[in-house]
C-alpha positions as CSV (number, residue, x, y, z in Angstrom):
1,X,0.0,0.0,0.0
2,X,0.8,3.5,-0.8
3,X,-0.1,6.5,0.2
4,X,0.2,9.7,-2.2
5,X,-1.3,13.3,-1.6
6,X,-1.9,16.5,-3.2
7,X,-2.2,19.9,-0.9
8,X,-5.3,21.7,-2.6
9,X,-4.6,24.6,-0.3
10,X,-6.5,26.7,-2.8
11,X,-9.0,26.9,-5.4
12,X,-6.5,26.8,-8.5
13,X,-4.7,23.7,-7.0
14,X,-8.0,21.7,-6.1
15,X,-8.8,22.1,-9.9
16,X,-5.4,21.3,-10.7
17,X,-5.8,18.2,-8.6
18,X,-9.0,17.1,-10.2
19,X,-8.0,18.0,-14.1
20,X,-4.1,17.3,-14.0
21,X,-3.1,15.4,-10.8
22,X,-5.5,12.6,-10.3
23,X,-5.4,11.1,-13.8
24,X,-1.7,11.0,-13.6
25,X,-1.1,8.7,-10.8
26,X,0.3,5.1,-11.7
27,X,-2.4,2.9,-13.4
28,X,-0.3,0.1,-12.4
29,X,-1.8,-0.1,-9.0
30,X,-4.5,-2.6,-8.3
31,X,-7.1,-0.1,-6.7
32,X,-7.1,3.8,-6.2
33,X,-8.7,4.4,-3.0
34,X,-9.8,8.2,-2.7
35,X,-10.9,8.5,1.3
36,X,-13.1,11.8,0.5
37,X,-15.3,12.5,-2.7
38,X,-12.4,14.4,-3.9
39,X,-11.1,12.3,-6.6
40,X,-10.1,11.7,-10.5
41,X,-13.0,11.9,-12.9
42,X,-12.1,9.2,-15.1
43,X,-9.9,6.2,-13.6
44,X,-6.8,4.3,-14.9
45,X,-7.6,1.4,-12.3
46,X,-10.5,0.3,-10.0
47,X,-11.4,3.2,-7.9
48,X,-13.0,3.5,-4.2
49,X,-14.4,6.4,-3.0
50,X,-15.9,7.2,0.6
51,X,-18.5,9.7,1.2
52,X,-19.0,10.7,3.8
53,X,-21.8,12.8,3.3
54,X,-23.3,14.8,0.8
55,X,-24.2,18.3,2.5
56,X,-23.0,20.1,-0.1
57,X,-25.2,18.6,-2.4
58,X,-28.2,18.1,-0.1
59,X,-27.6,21.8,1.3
60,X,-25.6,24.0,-0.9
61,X,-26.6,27.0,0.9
62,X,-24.7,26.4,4.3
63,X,-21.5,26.3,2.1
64,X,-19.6,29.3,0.3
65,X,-20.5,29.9,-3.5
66,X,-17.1,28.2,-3.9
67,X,-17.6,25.2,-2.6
68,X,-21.3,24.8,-3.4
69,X,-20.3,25.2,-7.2
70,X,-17.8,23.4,-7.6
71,X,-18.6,20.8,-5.6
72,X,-21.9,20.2,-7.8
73,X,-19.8,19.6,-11.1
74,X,-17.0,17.3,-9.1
75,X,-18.8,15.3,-6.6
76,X,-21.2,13.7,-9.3
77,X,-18.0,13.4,-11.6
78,X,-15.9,11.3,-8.9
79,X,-18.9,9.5,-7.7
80,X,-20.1,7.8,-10.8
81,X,-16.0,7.3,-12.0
82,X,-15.8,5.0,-8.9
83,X,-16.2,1.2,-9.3
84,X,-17.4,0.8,-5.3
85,X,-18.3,3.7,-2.9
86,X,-18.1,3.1,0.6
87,X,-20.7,5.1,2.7
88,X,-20.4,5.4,6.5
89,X,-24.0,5.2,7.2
90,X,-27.2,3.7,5.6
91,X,-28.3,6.9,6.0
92,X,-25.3,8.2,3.8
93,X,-26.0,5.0,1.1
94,X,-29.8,6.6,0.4
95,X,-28.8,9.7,-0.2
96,X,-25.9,8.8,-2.6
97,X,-29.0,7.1,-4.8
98,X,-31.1,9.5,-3.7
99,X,-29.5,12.5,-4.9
100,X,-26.9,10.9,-7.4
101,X,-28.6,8.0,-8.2
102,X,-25.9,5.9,-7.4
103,X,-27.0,2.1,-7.5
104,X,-27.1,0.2,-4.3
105,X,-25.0,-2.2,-5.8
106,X,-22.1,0.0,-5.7
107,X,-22.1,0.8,-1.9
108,X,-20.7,-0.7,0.6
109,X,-21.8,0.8,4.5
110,X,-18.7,0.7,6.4
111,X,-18.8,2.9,9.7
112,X,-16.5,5.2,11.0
113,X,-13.9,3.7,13.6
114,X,-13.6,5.3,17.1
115,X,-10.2,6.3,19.1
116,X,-9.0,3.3,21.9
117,X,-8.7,6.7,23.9
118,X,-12.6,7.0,24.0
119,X,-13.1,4.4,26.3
120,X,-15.3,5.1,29.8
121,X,-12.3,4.8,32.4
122,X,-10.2,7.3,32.6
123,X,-10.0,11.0,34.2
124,X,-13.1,13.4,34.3
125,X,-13.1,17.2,32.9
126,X,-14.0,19.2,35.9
127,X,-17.4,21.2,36.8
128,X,-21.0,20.9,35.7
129,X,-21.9,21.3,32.5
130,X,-23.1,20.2,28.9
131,X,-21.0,19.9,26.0
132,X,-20.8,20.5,22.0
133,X,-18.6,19.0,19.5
134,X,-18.2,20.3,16.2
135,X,-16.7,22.9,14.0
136,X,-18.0,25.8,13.3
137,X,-20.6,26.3,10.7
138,X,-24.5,26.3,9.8
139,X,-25.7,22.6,10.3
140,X,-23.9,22.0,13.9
141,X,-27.1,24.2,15.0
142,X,-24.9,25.8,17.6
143,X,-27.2,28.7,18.3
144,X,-30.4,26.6,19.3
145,X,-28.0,24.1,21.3
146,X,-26.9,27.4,23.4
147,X,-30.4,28.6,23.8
148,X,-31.4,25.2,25.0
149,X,-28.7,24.7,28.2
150,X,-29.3,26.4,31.2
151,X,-26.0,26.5,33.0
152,X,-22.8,26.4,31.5
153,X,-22.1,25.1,27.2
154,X,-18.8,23.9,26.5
155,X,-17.7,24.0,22.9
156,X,-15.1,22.1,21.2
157,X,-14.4,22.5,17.4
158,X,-12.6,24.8,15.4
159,X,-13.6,27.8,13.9
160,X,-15.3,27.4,10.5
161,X,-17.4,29.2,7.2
162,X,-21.0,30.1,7.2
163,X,-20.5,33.6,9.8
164,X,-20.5,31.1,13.1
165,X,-19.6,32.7,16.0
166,X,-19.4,30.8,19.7
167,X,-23.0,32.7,21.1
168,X,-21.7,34.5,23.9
169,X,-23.2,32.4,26.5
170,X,-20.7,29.3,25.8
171,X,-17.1,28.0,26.6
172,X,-15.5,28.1,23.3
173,X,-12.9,25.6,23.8
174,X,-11.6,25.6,20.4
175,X,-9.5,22.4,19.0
176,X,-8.5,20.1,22.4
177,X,-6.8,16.7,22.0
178,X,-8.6,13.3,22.1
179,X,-6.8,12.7,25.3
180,X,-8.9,16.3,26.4
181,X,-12.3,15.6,24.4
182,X,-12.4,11.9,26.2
183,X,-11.8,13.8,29.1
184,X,-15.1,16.6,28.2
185,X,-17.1,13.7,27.7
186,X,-16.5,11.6,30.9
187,X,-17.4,14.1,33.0
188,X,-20.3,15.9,31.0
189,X,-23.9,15.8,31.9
190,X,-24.5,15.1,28.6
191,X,-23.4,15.6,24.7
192,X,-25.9,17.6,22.5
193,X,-25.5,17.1,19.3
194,X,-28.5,18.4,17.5
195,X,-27.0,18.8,14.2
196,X,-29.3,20.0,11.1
197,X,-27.9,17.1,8.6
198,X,-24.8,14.6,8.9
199,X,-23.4,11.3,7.3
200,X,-22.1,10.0,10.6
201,X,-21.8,11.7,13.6
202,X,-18.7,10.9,15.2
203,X,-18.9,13.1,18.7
204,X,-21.8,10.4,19.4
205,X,-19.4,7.5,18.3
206,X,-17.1,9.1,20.7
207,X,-19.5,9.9,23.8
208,X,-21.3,6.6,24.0
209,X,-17.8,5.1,24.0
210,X,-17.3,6.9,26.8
211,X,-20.4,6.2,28.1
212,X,-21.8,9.8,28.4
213,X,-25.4,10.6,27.9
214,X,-26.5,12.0,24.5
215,X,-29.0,14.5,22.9
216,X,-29.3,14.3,19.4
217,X,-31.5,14.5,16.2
218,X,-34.4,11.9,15.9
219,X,-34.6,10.2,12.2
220,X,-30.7,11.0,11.5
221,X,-27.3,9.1,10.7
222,X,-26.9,9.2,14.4
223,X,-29.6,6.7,15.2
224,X,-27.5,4.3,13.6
225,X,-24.8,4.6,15.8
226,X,-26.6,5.2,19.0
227,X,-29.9,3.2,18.8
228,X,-32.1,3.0,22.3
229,X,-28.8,4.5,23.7
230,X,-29.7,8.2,22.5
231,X,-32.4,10.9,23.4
232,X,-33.4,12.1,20.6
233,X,-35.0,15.4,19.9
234,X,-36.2,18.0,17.0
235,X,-33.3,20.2,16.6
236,X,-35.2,23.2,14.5
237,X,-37.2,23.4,18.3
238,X,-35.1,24.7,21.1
239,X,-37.7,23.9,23.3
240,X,-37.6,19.9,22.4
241,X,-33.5,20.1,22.6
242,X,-34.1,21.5,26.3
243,X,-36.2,18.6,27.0
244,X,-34.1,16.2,26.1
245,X,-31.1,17.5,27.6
246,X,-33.5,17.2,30.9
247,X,-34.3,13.5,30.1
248,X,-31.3,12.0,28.9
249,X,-29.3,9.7,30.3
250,X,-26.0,7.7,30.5
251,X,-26.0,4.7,28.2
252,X,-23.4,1.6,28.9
253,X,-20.4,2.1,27.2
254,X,-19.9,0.5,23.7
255,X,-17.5,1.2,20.9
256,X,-19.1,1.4,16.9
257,X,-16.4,0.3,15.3
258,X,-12.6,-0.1,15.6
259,X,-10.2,1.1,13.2
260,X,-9.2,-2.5,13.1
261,X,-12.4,-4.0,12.1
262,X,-13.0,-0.7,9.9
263,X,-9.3,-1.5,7.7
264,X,-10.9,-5.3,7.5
265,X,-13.9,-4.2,5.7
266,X,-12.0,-1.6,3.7
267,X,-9.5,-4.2,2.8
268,X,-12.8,-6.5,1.1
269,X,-13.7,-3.9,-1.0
270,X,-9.7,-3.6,-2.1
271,X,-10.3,-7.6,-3.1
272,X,-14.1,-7.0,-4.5
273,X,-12.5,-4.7,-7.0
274,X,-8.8,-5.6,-7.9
């Protein structure tokens, strides 16, 4: 196996990436795996893309012109090019055919793998309150989530697009280690994570881990990875996010998937393909 990258630190050189890059790499490899939708449009060997989800598509308007625009001529483009796509969530798998009609044939589910440092022994964060994962942007419904907490709102994530600001009623942590976040989660009340739309939802991979109670959106990616272990909520009502964060609590710990058992299933599709 070998790994190869290209740093599309700007618009001219993810277009360069796409157009010029991608196509060049050796065709004498047995299977180009691309581990984001970003990708060659046309393949010199079996190709395997993951999505992880399609916001962009599903939601250009929480993204900058930029990425909304381009990403409607590439995603498509890299998508169909690829002879497997692996989806981390069901939920991810119907919108691929949903929205890119991408036959069910051609997905393979494989879950996102959690840390061995999320794991339900280990020290506690001080203090009482309830905490937030996630960068910065439109769909991590930050604002409701703060409206919702009565005490104190830790938030941990970097800063991102879309004009999000911490609300001034929160903790912005910023970026932390996973030594740090496993640390947030063991000793929170609870993690919301009322997102508007995701593929996955790795905070709540990460929390029930930990075995720390969780908040999040009912009829989402999330209920895949949580099941009866969740409260689940509305999270366009602040009111219904409240409640939850009132009624929820700690599940046992359990762990999704390892990065072991996630490589494994990866490593099938290699063999599916080559």
């Amino acid at each position: 196996m070998q790994e190869v990258s290209y740093p599309a630190t700007s618009r001219a050189r993810t277009v360069a990436a796409d157009v010029l890059w991608y196509p060049r790499l050796r065709a004498d490899a047995d299977v180009l795996h691309c581990p984001t939708f970003r990708g060659p449009f046309r393949a010199r060997q079996p190709l395997v893309v993951t999505v992880h989800d399609v916001a962009v598509l599903r939601h250009p308007e929480w993204f900058n012109r930029w990425t909304a625009t381009y990403s409607r001529i590439a995603v498509p483009r890299v998508v169909a090019a690829a002879t497997r796509v692996i989806a981390v969530s069901e939920f991810t798998k119907r919108e691929l055919g949903s929205l890119l009609r991408v036959p069910a044939e051609r997905v393979r589910v494989i879950p996102n793998g959690v840390e061995d440092v999320f794991r339900p022994d280990g020290p506690r964060a001080d203090g009482e309150y309830v905490l937030a994962v996630g960068t910065l942007e439109p769909r991590k419904n930050l604002a409701r989530i703060a409206a919702a907490v009565d005490g104190e709102l830790r938030v941990v994530g970097a800063r991102g697009w879309g004009g999000v600001d911490p609300p001034p009623n929160v903790t912005w942590l910023g970026d932390v280690s996973d030594e740090e976040l496993a640390r947030l989660y063991r000793g929170a009340r609870c993690l919301v994570y009322a997102s508007l739309y995701e593929g996955y939802g790795i905070p709540v991979a990460e929390a029930l881990a930990c075995g720390c109670a969780i908040v999040t959106t009912a009829g989402s990616a999330m209920e895949e990875i949580a099941g009866r272990d969740a409260t689940y909520v509305d999270p366009a009502s602040v009111e219904s996010i409240r409640d939850g964060i009132g009624r929820a609590s700690a599940p046992t710990a359990r762990r999704v998937a390892t990065w072991r058992e996630v490589a494994q299933r990866t490593q099938a599709v290699y063999e599916e393909v080559a």
